[in-house]
N, C-alpha and C positions, 0 to 999 in steps of 0.2 A: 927429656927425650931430645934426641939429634935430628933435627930434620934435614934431609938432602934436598937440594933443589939442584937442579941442571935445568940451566937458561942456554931454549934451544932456538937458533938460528940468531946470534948477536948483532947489533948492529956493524960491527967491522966486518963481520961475514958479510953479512949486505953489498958494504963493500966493494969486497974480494969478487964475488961470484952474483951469479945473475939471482931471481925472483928465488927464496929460499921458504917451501912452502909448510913451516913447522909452527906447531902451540908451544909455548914456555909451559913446562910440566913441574909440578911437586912434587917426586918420588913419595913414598912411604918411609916412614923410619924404618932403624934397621930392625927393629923388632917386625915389623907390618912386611917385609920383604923375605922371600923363601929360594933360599940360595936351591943353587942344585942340587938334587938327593941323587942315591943311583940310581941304577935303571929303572923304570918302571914297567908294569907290566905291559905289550904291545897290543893296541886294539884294534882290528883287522877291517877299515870301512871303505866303502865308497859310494859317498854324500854329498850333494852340495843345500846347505842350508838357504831357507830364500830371507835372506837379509836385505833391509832395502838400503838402496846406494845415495849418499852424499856427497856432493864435492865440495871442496872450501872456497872453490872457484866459480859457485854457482852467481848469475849474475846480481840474485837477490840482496846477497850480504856479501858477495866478496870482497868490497869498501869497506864492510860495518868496521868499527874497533870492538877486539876483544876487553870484553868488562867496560871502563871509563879510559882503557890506556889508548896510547897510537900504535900500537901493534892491529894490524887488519887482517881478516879471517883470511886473505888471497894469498897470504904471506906465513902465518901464525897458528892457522886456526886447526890443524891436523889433529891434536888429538880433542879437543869437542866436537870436529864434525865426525871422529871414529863412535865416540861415546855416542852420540845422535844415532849412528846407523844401529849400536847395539840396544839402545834402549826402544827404539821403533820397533826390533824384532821383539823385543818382550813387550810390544804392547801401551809401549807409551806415547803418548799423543805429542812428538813435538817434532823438531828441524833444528839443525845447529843454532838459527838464528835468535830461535826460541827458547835454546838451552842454553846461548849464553847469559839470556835476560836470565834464566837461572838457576843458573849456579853463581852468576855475580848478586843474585838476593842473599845465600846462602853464604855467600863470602866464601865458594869454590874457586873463584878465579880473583887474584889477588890483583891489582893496579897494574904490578908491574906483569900480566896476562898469564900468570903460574898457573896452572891445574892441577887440586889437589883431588885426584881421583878416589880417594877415601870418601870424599865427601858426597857421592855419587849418589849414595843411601839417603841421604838426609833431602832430597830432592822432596817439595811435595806431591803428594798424590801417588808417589810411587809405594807406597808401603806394601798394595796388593800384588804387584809387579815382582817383589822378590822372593826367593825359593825361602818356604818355611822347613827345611828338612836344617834338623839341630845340627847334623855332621858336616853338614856348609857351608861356608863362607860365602856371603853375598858378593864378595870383593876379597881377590887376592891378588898380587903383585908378585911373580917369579922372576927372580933374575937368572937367566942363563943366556948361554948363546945358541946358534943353531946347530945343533949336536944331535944324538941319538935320544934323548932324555927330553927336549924341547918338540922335536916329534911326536913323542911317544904321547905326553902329556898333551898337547895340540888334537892329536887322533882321539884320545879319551875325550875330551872335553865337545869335541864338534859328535862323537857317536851320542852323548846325551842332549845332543839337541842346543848348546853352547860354544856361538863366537868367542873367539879368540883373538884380542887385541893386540898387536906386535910393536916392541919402542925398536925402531931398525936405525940404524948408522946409514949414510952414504957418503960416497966420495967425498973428502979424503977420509972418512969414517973415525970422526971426532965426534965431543960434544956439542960443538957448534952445528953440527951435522946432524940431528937428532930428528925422526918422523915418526909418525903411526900410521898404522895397517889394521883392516879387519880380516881377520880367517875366515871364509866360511863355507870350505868343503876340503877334500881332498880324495884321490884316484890314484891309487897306486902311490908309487912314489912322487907325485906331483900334490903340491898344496895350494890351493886356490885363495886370493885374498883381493879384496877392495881396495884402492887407493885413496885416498880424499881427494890428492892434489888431480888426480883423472878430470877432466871436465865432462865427459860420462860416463857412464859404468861400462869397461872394458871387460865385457864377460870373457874367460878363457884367457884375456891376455897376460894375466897376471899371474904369474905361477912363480910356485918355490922347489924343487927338485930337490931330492935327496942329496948329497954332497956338491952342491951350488950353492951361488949367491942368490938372492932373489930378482927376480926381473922387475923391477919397480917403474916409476916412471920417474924419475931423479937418478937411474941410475941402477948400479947392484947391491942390494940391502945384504944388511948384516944383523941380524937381532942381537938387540941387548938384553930385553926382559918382555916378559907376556903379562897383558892385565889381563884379568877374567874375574866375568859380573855370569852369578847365577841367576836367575830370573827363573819366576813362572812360567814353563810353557804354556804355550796354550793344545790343548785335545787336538786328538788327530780325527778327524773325521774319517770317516769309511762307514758301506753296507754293499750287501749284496741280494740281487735278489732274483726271485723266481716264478715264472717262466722266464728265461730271456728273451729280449727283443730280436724281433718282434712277436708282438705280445697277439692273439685272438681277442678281439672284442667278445667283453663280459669274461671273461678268463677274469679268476679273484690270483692278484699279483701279492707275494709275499715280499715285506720289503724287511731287511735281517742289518740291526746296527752293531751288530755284537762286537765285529773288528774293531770298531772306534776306543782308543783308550785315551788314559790320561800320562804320557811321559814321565810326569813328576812323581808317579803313582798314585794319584789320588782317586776319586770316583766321578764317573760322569751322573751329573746329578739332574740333567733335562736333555729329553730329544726333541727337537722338532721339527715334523715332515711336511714342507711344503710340494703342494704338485703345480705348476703352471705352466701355463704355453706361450712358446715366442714367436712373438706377433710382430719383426723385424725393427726397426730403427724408428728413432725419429729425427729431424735436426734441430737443435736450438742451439743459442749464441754461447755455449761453449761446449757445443762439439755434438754426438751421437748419445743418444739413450736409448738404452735398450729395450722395446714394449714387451712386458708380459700380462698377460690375463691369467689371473688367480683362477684356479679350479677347489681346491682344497689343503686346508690346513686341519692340524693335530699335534699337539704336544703334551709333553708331561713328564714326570720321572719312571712311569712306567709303561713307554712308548718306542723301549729298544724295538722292540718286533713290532708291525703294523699290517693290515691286509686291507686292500683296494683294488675297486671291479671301475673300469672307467666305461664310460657313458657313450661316447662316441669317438672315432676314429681318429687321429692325427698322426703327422709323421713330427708331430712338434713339441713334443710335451717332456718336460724337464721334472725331475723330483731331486728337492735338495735336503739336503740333511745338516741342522745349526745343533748340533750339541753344548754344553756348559757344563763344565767341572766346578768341582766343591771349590774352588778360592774365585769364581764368576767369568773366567774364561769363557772365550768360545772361539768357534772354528766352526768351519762349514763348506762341506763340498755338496754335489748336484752328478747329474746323469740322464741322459737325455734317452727318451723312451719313444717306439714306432708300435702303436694299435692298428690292427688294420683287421677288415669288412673278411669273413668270408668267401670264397666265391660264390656256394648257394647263396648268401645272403643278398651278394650283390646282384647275381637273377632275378629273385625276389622284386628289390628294387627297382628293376627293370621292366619286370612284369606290371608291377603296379603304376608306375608313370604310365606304361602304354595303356593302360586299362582306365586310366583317370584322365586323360586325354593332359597328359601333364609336360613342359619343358624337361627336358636335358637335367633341368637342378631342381624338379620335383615343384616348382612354383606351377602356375595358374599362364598357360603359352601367351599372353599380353603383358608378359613382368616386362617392366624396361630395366637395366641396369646403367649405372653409371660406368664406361669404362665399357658398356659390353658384356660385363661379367659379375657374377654378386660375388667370385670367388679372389678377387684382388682388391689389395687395401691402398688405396693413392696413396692416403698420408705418410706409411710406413713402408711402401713398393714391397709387401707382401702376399705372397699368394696361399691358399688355402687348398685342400683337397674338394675335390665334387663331392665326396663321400662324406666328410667332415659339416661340410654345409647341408649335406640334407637329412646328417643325424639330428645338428642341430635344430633345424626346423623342424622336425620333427620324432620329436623325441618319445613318442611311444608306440614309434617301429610300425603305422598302421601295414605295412605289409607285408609283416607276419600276421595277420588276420585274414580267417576267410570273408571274404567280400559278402556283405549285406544287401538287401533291396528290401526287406519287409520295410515297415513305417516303425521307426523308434524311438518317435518324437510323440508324448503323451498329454494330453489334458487330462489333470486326473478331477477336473470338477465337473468335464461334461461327457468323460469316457469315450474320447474323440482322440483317434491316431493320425498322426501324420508324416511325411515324408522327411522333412525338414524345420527347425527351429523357427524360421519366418512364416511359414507353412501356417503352423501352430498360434503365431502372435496374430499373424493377420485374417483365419478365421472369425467369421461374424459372430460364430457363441463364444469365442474367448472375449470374457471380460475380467473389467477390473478385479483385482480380489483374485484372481482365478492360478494355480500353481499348474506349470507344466514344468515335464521331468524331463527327462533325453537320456536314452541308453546309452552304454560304453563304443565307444565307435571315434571316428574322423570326419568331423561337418566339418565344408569346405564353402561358408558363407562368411557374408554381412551381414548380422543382425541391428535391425532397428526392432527398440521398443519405445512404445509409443503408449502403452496400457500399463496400469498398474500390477505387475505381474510377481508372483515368484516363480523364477526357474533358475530350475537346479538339475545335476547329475544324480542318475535313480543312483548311481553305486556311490554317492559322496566321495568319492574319490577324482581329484583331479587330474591322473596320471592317467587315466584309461577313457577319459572324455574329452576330447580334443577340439577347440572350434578354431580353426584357423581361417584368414582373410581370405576370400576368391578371390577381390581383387586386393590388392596390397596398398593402395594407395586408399582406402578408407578403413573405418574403425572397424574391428571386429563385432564389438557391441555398442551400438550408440544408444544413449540411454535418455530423451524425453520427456518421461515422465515420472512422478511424487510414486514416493513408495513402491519403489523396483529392488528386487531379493537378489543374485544374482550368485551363485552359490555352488562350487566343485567341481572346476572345468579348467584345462588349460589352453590358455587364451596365446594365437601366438599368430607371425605376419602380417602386421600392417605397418610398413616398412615407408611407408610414405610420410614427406616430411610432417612433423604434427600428429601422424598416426596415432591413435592409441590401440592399447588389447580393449582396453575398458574405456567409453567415455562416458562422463555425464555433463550434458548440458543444461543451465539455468531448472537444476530441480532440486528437492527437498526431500529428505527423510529417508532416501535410498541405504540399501546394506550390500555392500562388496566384502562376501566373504570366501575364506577356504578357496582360495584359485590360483595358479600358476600361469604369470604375464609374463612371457619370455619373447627375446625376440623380434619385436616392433619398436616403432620409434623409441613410444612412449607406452609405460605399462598399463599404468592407471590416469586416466584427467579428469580433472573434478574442472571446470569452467563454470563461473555465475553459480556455483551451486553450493545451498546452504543446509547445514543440521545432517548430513548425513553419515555412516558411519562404514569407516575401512579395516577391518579387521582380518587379522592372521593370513595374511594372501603374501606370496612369495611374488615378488618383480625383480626380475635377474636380466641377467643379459642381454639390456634392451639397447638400443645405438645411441636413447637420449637419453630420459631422466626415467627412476624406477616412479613415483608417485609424484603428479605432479598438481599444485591448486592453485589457480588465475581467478581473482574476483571471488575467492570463494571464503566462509566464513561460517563459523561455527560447527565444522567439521571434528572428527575423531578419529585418529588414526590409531592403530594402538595393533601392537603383535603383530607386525610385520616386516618381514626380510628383503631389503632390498639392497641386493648385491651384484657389483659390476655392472653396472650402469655409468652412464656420467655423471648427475646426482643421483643419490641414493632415493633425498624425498627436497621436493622443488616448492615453495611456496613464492608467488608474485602478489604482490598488490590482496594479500589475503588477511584478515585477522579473526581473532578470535576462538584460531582453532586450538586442539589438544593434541599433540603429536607424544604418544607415552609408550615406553615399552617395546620399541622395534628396534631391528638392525640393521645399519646403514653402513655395511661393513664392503671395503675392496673395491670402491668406486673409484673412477678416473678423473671424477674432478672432487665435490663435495660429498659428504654421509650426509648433511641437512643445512639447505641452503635456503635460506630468507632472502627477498627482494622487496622492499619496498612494503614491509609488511607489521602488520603491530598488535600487542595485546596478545599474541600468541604462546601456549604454553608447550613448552620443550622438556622433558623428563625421564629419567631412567631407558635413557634409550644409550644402546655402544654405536659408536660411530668411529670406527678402527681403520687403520688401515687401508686409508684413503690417499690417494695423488695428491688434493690439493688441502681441504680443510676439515676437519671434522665436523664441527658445525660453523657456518659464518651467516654472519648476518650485516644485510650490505645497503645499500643506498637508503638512508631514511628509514632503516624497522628501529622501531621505538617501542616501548612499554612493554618487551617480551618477556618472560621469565623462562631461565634457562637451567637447572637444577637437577642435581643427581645423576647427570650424565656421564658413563666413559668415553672423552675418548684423546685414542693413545694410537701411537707406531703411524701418526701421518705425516705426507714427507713436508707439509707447509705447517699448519697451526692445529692446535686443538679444538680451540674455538676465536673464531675469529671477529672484530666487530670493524668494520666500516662505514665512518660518516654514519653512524644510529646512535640512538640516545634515551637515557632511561627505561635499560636494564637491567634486569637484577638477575645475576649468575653467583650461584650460588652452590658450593656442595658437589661441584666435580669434579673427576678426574683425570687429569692432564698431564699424561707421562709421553716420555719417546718418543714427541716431537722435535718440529725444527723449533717452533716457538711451542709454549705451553697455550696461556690465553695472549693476544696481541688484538691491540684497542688501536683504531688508526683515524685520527679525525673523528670521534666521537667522545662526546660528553655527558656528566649526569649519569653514570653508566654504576652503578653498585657489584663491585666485586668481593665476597665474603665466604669466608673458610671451603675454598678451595685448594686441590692439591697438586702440586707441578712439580712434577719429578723429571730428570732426566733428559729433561730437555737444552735446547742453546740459551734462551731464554725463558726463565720460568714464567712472568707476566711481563710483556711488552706496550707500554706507550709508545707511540711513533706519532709526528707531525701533528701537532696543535690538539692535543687531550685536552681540554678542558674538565676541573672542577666532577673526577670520578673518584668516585668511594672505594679506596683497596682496602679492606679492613680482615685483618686474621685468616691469612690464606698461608699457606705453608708451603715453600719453593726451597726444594733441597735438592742436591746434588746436578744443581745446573751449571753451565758457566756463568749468567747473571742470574740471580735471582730473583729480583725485582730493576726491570729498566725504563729508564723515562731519558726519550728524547725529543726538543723540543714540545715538551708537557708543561703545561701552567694551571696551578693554584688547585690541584690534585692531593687528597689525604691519602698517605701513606701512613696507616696504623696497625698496630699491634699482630705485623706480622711476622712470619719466623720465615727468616732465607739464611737459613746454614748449612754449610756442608758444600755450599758453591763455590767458583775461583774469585766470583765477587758476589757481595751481598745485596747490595742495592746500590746502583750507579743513577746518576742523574749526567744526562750531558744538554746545553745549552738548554735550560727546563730553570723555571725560577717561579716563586709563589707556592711551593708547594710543600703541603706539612708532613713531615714526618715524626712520627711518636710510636714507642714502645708499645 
C-alpha cells in the first residue's frame, strides 16, 4: 500500500508568510480515498447542527506541541482541533488538548505531527460512539473540489445529522497552504462551517456560497477533499402535552413522548419525566447555578405517555424529558409550565383568611418575616406567588370545607369532647394511658404533651387532619413525656429557627407514626430522647432537616420519606440508633448525615439524588455500620467519611456520583464488596487515610477506580477496578498493600 502524506504549513512557508495555522495530515491510501462519482442525488435542507466550537488558538494549548514534535497546536494543530469539535458532537468526552495525548497513544499522530485520520476509530472508549449500521463507513475520505457533487454530498451528510470536515487550500492555494474546516449547517445556497484557526466561534460569519470561494479566516478557501466520521446520534427529545398552559390546578395534565426518535433508527429504550421548580440562582466561585426543587420523577421503558395532577399553583414549574436509545445515548429537552388558582377558588381563600382572623398569606397576623415577606428568597433573589405559598402551607385546601364549631376533639376513655387538641390533653380526667382522636378538620395550635397519651386522627388519614402552628415560632407538638402515640395528622408551620412539626424532648418509648411533617424548620426532633420509634411518616419540604437526633440513642427509624429537606435525616452526638429502610431522596444538602455520632446502624435505605452526599459521616462518628444502602445520582459522594474511624461499609451501592465512597482523614475504616459504578472516582482516599481495609469492592466504569492520595499503610485487596481509564492510581501515598 502507497501512503500519501502532505506536509501542511512547511517550515519555509513559515518563512515566507506570517503565523500559518494548519496540522501535518496523513491522507488515506488511494484505495481508503473516493474520487468523484457523478452527480448525486440533491437533498433539499435548512439545518444548522449544534456542534461545539474549537480553536487551535485557544489559550489553554495553543503552546502545547503536537504529539512529542515542535510543531504547536497555534500554528499546526487545525485538523485535531476539527476532529475535537466532531467527536464532541457524537458524544465524546474530550478537547483538542486531550485528543492529542490521544491519538499520540495510538500512534495517530506521527513525531513529525502527521494525522492519520483512519485512525480516528481505534480511539479508546469510542467503540459506542460509532454508527453500527453495516452500509457505513465510520470513516471516509472524498477527494473532490467544491463543485456540484461536493455539495450535494455535504447537504446529504449534514440532513442525517453529520458534520462535515473540509481539507481547504488558501492563498496561494498550494500544499503548503493546507487547512481544516467543520460543516455544520446549511440555508439555501449558503454553507456554514467552523474555523479552528477563529479565536471564537464566528457564528454566521463563515460561510461558503454556491459558486464562491469560502470566506475563511486565512483568506478564500478552496476544498480539496471532505473527511466524514459517522457516529451515533444521540435521540431527539420532544413531547407534547395537554391541557396547554396555562394549566387549572388539579386539571390531570397528559404529557405525550411519542415525537422523540432515534435518527440512527434505533429504539428509544427509557423515558424519564422529571417535574421541578425554579427557585432562581445562586452565586458561587465559579459563576451561577441554577436552583431547582424536585417535585416529581418517573421513568421506565414504558413511560412514553405519563399523566399528572399538580398540587399547587406556580408560574414556575419545568418538566423535562431525558430519553436513551438502545446503543445508551441520551438527550433531553424541558418546557416550562403556568398552574394557576381559579377565581372561585381564590374567593374561597379569601373568605377564609377573613373568617380565621388570618394575614394576607394565610399565617397566624403576628408572623414576622424576614424581608417582610415569606414570599422572597434572599439567597437566590427569588420571588414566589401568594397563592403558591398558601397551597403550600396548607395543603388540604381547608377552605373548601364548610366551617365547623361543634367539639371534634375526643377522649374516647372518658367519653368527654372537646374544642381543641390542648383542650383534651389538659382536662383533669385525661390521664395516662388514655387515647384521644381528632376529627378531619384544620387545628390551628401548639400542642404540648405532657401525659402519657395516644392521639391520633379518627380517619388515619393524614391528608384530611391538619395541625398546623398558631404561633410559628414554636413546635407544633412538643412531646414531654414516656410513652406518647402520636399517629395520622399533618403536621405543618413552625417555621421558627429550631422549629419542629414534631418534638420530643429527654423522653422514652414514644411512637411517631403515619404523619406528614412539611413545612417547618425542622420535621421531626428527637433531643435527649431514647428507645423510641419513628415509623413510615413522610418529612418533606421542611427549610432545615427532614429527621433530626441530638443526644439521642437507641432510637429506630425505619420506613420513612424524607424528601427536599436540607438533610434528609440528621443525627449529632447520637449512638446506638437503627436508621433502616427509608428514603432520603432530593435533599439539598445530605440523604443521612452523622455528626459526631457512633455505633449507629445504617441500612437498606436510598439516599439518591441529593446536592451534596448520600450518606456522610463527619467529625469523629466511629463504630457505625453502613450496609446495603443505595445511593446514586448525587452531585458530591455517595457515601462519604470525614476524620471517623472504625467503620464497616459494607454491600452498597455507589453509582452516578461525583465520587462513589470518598474516606478523608479517617482511619481503621473497613470497606468490603461494595459497588461504584460510573462515577469520577469509584473509592476515594484523600489526605492522610490511615491503615483502611478495601477488600473485594467492585469499581467499574469510572475514570479511577480505586484512588489514594496521600493515603498510608492502607490494604488494597482482592479488588476488581476494570473497565476504568485507570484502575487504581496511588499519588504521594506509600505503605500501602496492594494484592489481587
Amino acid at each position: 500500500m502507497i501512503v500519501r502524506k502532505v506536509l501542511s504549513c512547511l517550515v519555509v512557508c513559515m518563512l515566507l508568510m506570517s503565523a500559518v495555522p494548519c496540522a501535518v495530515v496523513v491522507s488515506g491510501s488511494n484505495e481508503d480515498a473516493i474520487d468523484t462519482p457523478s452527480k448525486i442525488l440533491s437533498v433539499e435542507i435548512e439545518e444548522l447542527l449544534d456542534v461545539p466550537f474549537f480553536s487551535q488558538r485557544n489559550d489553554t494549548w495553543k503552546d502545547k506541541p503536537l504529539d512529542h514534535s515542535t510543531y504547536k497546536f497555534k500554528d499546526w494543530g487545525c485538523a485535531v482541533t476539527s476532529v475535537a469539535m466532531v467527536l464532541k458532537y457524537f458524544g465524546y468526552d474530550t478537547d483538542p488538548l486531550e485528543l492529542n495525548k490521544s491519538l499520540t497513544n495510538i500512534g495517530a499522530l506521527g513525531k513529525d505531527a502527521m494525522l492519520d485520520f483512519r485512525k480516528v476509530e481505534q480511539l479508546p472508549s469510542t467503540e459506542k460512539i460509532w454508527i453500527k449500521d453495516l452500509n457505513k463507513k465510520a470513516y471516509e475520505r472524498v477527494n473532490t473540489h467544491w463543485n456540484e457533487f461536493s455539495q450535494d454530498r455535504i447537504r446529504k451528510e449534514l440532513s442525517n445529522k453529520y458534520p462535515v470536515i473540509g481539507e481547504v487550500r488558501y492563498p496561494p492555494y498550494n500544499n503548503d497552504n493546507t487547512h481544516f474546516i467543520v460543516f455544520y449547517g446549511v440555508k439555501g445556497d449558503k454553507f456554514y462551517f467552523q474555523d479552528p484557526y477563529d479565536y471564537l466561534r464566528a457564528k454566521g460569519e463563515r460561510e461558503w456560497e454556491v459558486g464562491k470561494l469560502g470566506n475563511g479566516t486565512l483568506g478564500k478557501y478552496n476544498l480539496y477533499s471532505l473527511r466524514i466520521f459517522h457516529g451515533n446520534l444521540r435521540p431527539i427529545a420532544s413531547f407534547r402535552y395537554s391541557p396547554q398552559t396555562p394549566v387549572n390546578l388539579g386539571e390531570e395534565v397528559t404529557f405525550d413522548a411519542s415525537t422523540s426518535y432515534d435518527p440512527d433508527g434505533g429504539d428509544i429504550t427509557n423515558y424519564r419525566w422529571e417535574i421541578y421548580l425554579f427557585r432562581g440562582y445562586i452565586w458561587t466561585v465559579e459563576g451561577t447555578d441554577k436552583v431547582r426543587e424536585h417535585i416529581w420523577v418517573k421513568e421506565g421503558p414504558d413511560k412514553k405517555v405519563i399523566k399528572y395532577s399538580f398540587s399547587f399553583p406556580s408560574d414556575d414549574y419545568f418538566v423535562r424529558l431525558t430519553i436513551t436509545d438502545d446503543e445508551g445515548e441520551t438527550n433531553w429537552t424541558e418546557a416550562g409550565l403556568t398552574i394557576v388558582v381559579s377565581e372561585e377558588e381564590k374567593s374561597q381563600i379569601e373568605a377564609w383568611i377573613k373568617e380565621n382572623d388570618l394575614n394576607e398569606y394565610g399565617d397566624p397576623k403576628n408572623t414576622w418575616y424576614v424581608g417582610g415577606t415569606p414570599l422572597y428568597d434572599g439567597r437566590t433573589g427569588h420571588y414566589i406567588s401568594k397563592y403558591e405559598y398558601i397551597f403550600r402551607k396548607h395543603p388540604d385546601r381547608p377552605w373548601k370545607r364548610i366551617s365547623h364549631k361543634e367539639h371534634l376533639v375526643h377522649n374516647l376513655n372518658t367519653g368527654e369532647d372537646f374544642a381543641t387538641i390542648q383542650a383534651a390533653i389538659d382536662d383533669s380526667d385525661t390521664k395516662d394511658g388514655h387515647t384521644i382522636t381528632i376529627d378531619p378538620g384544620t387545628y390551628n395550635e401548639n400542642v404540648n404533651i405532657y401525659k402519657s397519651l395516644t392521639i391520633r386522627s379518627t380517619s388515619g388519614n393524614p391528608e384530611d387532619t391538619i395541625v398546623q402552628a398558631k404561633n410559628s415560632n414554636d413546635h407544633v407538638f412538643e412531646v414531654t413525656a414516656n410513652y406518647v402515640h402520636i399517629n395520622g395528622f399533618t403536621v405543618t408551620n413552625a417555621t421558627g429557627n429550631w422549629k419542629a412539626g414534631i418534638y420530643l424532648y429527654s423522653v422514652d418509648y414514644c411512637k411517631i407514626s403515619n404523619n406528614n411533617c412539611l413545612n417547618s424548620h425542622d420535621g421531626i426532633y428527637l433531643q435527649s430522647s431514647s428507645n423510641n420509634g419513628i415509623f413510615n411518616n413522610n418529612v418533606n419540604m421542611n427549610w432545615g432537616n427532614g429527621i433530626v437526633l441530638i443526644l439521642s440513642s437507641n432510637n429506630t427509624l425505619y420506613l420513612n420519606k424524607a424528601l427536599n429537606n436540607d438533610d434528609g435525616i440528621c443525627l449529632a452526638y447520637s449512638s446506638n440508633n437503627i436508621i433502616i429502610n427509608n428514603n432520603a431522596n432530593l435533599n439539598t444538602d445530605d440523604g443521612i448525615d452523622l455528626y459526631s455520632s457512633s455505633n449507629n446502624a445504617i441500612s437498606n435505605n436510598n439516599v439518591n439524588l441529593n446536592k451534596d452526599a448520600g450518606i456522610q459521616l463527619g467529625s469523629y462518628s466511629s463504630d457505625n455500620e453502613i450496609t446495603n444502602n443505595n445511593a446514586n445520582s448525587n452531585s458530591h459522594n455517595g457515601i462519604y467519611l470525614d476524620s471517623s474511624s472504625n467503620n464497616i461499609i459494607i454491600n452498597n451501592i455507589c453509582s452516578d456520583n461525583y465520587d462513589g465512597i470518598y474516606l478523608e482523614k479517617s482511619y481503621n475504616n473497613t470497606l468490603t464488596n461494595n459497588t461504584c459504578l460510573n462515577n469520577f472516582d469509584g473509592i476515594r482516599l484523600f489526605g492522610f487515610n490511615n491503615n483502611n481495609d478495601i477488600t473485594s469492592n467492585y469499581c467499574l466504569y469510572n475514570t479511577i477506580g480505586v484512588c489514594l492520595e496521600y493515603a498510608f499503610g492502607n490494604n488494597i485487596v482482592k479488588n476488581t477496578a476494570n473497565l476504568n481509564s485507570y484502575g487504581i492510581y496511588l499519588g504521594n501515598s506509600n505503605s500501602n498493600i496492594l494484592k489481587k
